[in-house]
N, C-alpha and C positions, 0 to 999 in steps of 0.2 A: 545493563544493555542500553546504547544509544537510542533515542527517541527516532533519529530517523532511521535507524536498521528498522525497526517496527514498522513505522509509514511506507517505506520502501515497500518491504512486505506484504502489508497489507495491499499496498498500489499495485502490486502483483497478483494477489491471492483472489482479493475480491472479483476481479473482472473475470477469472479464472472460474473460480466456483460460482458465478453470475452467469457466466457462458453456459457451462453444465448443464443449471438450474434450467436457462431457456430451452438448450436442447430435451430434458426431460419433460419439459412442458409444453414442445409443441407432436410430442409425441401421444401426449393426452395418455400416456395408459402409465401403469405399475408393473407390467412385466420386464423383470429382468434380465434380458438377452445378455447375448456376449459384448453388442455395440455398449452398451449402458455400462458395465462392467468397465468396457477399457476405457470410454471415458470420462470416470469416476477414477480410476487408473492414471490415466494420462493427468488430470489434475492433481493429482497427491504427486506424482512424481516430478511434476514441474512445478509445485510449490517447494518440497524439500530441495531439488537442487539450487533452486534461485537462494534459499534460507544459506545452504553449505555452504555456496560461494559467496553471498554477503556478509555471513558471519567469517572468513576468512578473510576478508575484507579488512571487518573491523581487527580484528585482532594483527594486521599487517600493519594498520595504522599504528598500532601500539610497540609493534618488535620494529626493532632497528634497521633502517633501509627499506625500499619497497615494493622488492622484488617481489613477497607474497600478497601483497596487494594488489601493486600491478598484473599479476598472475591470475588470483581471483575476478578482476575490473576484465579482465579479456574472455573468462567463459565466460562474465554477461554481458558482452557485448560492448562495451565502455571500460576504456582503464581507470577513470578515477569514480570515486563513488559518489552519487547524488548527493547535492547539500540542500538546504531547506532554511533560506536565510526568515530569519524573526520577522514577523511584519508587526507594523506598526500600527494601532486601530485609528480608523479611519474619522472618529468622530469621539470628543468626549466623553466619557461616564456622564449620566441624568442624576442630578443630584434632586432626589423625590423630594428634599424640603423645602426648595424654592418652587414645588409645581405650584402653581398658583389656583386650581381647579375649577377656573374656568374652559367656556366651550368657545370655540372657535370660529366664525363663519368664512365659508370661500365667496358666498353669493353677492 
């Protein structure tokens, strides 16, 4: 499985069951109503669709032509699928044998 279908996912999922979580927390109690239920509900059901369609995604990328991809990219909202280009670090690796272990002053 592709590393960005996962992030995708995840970019999905978390804010989704974060949402929940606040709503069960400013509710301050453990009773489970029917509200609680459907929106413990409402978050499985729009994690698994987001999942179906990006996984038919990836596999449109792989079958020829891209109609099933295209087709997937429209129930979410977007026909092509997010890319997640490499970055590049920002600063060297610290190579620990030249620290020289002295201290520093700014004063």
């Amino acid at each position: 499985m592709k590393t960005g279908l996962f992030i995708s996912t995840m970019r999905t999922a978390v804010p989704l069951v974060a949402g929940w979580l606040l709503t069960l927390a400013a509710a301050a109690g453990l009773d489970i109503n029917s509200t609680t239920a459907t929106g413990a509900v409402t978050v499985v059901l729009a994690v698994a669709y987001y999942l179906v369609f990006r996984l038919l995604e990836v596999l449109g990328e792989r079958a020829p032509g891209t109609v099933l991809q295209n087709l997937a990219g429209v129930f979410l909202g977007w026909a092509r699928p997010p890319s997640y280009p490499a970055v590049e670090p920002a600063l060297d690796p610290v190579d620990p044998s030249t620290y020289s272990g002295g201290s520093t002053s700014l004063s």
